[in-house]
N, C-alpha and C positions, 0 to 999 in steps of 0.2 A: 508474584511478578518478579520477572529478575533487575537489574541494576537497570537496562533500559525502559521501562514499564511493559513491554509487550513479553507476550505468551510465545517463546522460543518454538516449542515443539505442535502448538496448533498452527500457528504463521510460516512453519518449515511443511506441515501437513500442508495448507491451503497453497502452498508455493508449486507445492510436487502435484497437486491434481490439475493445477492453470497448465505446468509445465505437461504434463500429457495431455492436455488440450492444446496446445500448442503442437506437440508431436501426431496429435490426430489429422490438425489440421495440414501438416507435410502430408503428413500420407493422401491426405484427400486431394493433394495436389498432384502428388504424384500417379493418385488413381483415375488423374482428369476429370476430377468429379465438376459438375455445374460449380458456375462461379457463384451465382445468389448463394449458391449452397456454404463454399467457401468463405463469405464473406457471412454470413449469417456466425457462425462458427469464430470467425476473427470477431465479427463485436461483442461474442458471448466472452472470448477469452478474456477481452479488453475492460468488459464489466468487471469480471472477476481479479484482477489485475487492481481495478478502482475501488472495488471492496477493500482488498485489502491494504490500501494505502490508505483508506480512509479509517480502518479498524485504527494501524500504527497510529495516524496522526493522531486519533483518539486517545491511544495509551496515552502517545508525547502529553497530551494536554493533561489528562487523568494522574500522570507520574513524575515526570522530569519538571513540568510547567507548574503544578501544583506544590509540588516538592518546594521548587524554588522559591515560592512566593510565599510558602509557609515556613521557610526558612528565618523571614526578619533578617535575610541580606541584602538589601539591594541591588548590587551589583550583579549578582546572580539572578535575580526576578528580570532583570534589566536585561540581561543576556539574555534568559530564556523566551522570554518576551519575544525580541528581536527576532531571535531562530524559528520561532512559533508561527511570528507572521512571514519570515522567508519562505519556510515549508508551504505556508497556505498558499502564497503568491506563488510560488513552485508547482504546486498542484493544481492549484487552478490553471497556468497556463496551458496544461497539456490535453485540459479538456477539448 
């Protein structure tokens, strides 16, 4: 794992196949496809999208968040802590 805790080049992989689902779904707009159809396709990309925010927030917790608190710094567990439950409170909102 690198300095962030997440896998750079699987999270850059799973970026780039949302991002062509995403491009699919242009096209299917622009081929006037049915809307169910369109919209089916948008909540697939939107899973995938929550996949992977939810893999990252796992590293955070796995790496950064455990790192800190095995550190025996306070200060640091305290911060990470903090960050830990913005991101959740962050995530969850958007559900």
């Amino acid at each position: 794992m690198a300095e962030h805790g997440y896998e750079k080049d699987a999270l850059l992989k799973r970026l780039r196949r949302i991002e062509g689902q995403v491009r699919g779904i242009e096209k299917m707009v622009e081929d006037d496809r049915y809307c169910i159809d369109i919209l089916t396709q948008i909540a697939a990309a939107r899973t995938a999208l929550e996949s992977v925010g939810e893999k990252v927030l796992e590293d955070h917790v796995n790496h950064c968040v455990a790192g800190a608190l095995a550190s025996g710094a306070p200060a640091a567990a305290q911060e990470k802590t903090a960050e830990l439950l913005a991101a959740v409170q962050r995530f969850t909102k958007s559900r």
